[in-house]
C-alpha positions as CSV (number, residue, x, y, z in Angstrom):
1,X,-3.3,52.4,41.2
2,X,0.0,50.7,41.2
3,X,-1.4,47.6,42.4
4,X,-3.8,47.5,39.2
5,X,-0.8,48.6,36.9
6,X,1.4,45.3,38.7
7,X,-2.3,43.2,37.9
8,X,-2.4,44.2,34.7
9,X,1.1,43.2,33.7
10,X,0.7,39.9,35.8
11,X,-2.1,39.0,33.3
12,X,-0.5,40.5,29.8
13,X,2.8,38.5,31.2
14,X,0.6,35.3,31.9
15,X,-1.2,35.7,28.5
16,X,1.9,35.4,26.9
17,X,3.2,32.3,28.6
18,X,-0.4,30.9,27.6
19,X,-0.1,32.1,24.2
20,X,3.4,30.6,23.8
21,X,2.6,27.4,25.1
22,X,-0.2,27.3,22.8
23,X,2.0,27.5,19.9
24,X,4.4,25.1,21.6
25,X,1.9,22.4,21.1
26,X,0.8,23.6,17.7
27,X,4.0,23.3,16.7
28,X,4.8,19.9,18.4
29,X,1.7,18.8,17.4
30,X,1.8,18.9,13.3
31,X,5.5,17.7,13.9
32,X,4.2,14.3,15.5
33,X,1.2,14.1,13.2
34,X,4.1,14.2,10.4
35,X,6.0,11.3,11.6
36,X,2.7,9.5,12.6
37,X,2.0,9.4,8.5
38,X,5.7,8.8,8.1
39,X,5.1,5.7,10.3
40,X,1.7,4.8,8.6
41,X,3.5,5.5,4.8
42,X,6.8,2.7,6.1
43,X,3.7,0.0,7.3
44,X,1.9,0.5,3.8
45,X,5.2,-0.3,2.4
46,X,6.4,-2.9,4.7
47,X,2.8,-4.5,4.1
48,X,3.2,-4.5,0.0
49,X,7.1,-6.1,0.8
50,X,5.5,-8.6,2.6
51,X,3.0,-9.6,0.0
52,X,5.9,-9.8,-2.7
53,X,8.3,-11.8,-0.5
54,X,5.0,-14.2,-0.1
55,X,5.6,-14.6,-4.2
56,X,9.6,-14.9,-4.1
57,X,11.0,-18.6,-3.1
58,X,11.7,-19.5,0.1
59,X,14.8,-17.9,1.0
60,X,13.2,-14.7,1.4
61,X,10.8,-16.2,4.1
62,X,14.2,-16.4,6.6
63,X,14.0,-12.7,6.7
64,X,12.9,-11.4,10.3
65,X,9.4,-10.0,10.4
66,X,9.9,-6.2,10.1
67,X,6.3,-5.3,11.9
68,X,7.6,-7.2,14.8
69,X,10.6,-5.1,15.0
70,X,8.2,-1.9,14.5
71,X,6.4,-3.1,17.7
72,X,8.6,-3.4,19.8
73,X,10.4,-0.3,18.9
74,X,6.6,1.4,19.7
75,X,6.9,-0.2,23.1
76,X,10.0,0.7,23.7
77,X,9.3,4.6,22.7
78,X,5.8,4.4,24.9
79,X,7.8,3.2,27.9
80,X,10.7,5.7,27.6
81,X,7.9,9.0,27.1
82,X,6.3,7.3,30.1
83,X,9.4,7.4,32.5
84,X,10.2,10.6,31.3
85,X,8.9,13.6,33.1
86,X,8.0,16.8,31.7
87,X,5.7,16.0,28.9
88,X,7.4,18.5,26.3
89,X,10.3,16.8,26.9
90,X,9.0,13.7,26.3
91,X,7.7,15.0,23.0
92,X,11.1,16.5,21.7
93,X,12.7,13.1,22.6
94,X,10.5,10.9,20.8
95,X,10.8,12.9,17.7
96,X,14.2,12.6,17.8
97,X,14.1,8.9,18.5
98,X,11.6,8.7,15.9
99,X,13.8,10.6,13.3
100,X,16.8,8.3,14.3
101,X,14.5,4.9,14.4
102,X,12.8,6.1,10.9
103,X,16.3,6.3,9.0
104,X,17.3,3.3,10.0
105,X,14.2,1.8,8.8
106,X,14.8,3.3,5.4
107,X,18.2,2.1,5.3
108,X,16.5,-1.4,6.1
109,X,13.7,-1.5,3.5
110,X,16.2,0.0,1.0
111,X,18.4,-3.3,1.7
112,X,15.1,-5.5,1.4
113,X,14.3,-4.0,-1.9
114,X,17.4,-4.2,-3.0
115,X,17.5,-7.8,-2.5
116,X,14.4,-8.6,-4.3
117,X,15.8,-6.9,-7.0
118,X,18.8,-9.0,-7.3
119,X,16.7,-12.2,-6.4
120,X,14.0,-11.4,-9.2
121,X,17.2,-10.6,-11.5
122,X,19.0,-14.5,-10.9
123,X,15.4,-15.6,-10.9
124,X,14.5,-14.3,-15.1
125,X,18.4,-15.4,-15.9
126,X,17.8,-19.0,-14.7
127,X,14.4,-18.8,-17.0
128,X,16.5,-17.2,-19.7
129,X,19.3,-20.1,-19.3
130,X,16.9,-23.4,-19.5
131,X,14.9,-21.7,-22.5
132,X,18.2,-21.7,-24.4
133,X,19.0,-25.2,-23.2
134,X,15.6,-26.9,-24.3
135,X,16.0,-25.4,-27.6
136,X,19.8,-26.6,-27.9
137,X,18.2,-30.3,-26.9
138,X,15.3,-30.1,-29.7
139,X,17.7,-28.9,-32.2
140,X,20.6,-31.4,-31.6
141,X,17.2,-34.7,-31.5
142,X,16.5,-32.7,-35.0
143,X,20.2,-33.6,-35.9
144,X,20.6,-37.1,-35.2
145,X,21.7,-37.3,-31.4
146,X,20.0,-40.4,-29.0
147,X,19.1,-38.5,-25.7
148,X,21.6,-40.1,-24.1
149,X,24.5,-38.4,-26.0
150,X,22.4,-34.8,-25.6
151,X,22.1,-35.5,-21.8
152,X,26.1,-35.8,-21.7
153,X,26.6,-33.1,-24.3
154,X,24.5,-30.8,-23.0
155,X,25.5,-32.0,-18.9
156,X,21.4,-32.4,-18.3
157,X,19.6,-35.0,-16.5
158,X,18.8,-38.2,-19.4
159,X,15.1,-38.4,-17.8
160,X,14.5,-33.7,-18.5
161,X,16.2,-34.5,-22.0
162,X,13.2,-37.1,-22.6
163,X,11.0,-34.6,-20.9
164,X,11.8,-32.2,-23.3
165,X,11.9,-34.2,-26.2
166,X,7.9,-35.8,-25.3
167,X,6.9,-32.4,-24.8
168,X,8.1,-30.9,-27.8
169,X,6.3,-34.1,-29.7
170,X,9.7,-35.5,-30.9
171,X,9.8,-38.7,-29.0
């Protein structure tokens, strides 16, 4: 009788240390499915930076490639759950790498973006800047000035002053 009482608790106690594992994985489980679309969400937004730094001018092309740097970082994680050996240790130390590896990559593509910004910014002012000037020229012809006195005046090349004037039909 005692035998099937010390049985009985063996299986109720193993049942439980099934049961908790279970949920250990559950648990572990949505958390990496989390960061996986965390990871997927950063490449869908490193892959639309990508496309606009295609449209900036060149000096945004110097910029390192950033799905290289997610690569290798992958590799890196992959070798580090491999040499690791309980596997739900390996699990709670790639989160945390993962955690760690994903702020930095904010921080990064916040920088990027900010960058852009500023680039697109200099980038409408310069626009702004020679509409002013090509008005200033057209007005000034209108006034009497040769090109010559207009490119010094206005410290523009002679041969965009002549430009300006053909294509405004003055000239």
């Amino acid at each position: 009788m005692i035998e099937i009482f010390a049985f009985v608790g063996f299986l109720l106690i193993l049942g439980l240390l099934i049961v908790y594992f279970y949920m250990r994985d559950q648990a572990i489980t949505k958390q990496l499915g989390a960061y996986e679309r965390a990871i997927d969400e950063l490449n869908g937004r490193i892959h639309n930076l990508e496309q606009k730094t295609d449209e900036l001018p060149s000096t945004l092309e110097n910029l390192p490639d950033f799905s290289l740097e997610l690569e290798e970082m992958e590799d890196k994680l992959n070798q580090k759950l491999n040499d690791l050996g309980d596997p739900l240790l390996k699990a709670i130390r790639a989160i945390k790498q993962m955690e760690n590896e994903m702020k930095r990559i904010h921080e990064n593509l916040d920088e990027r973006i900010t960058k852009i910004e500023e680039n697109n910014k200099l980038n409408s002012i310069t626009a702004t800047s020679k509409l002013i000037n090509e008005k200033a020229i057209i007005e000034l012809y209108k006034n009497g000035y040769s090109a010559e006195e207009i490119a010094k005046r206005e410290r523009t090349p002679l041969g965009e002053v002549e430009l300006i004037l053909k294509i405004a039909n003055l000239k």
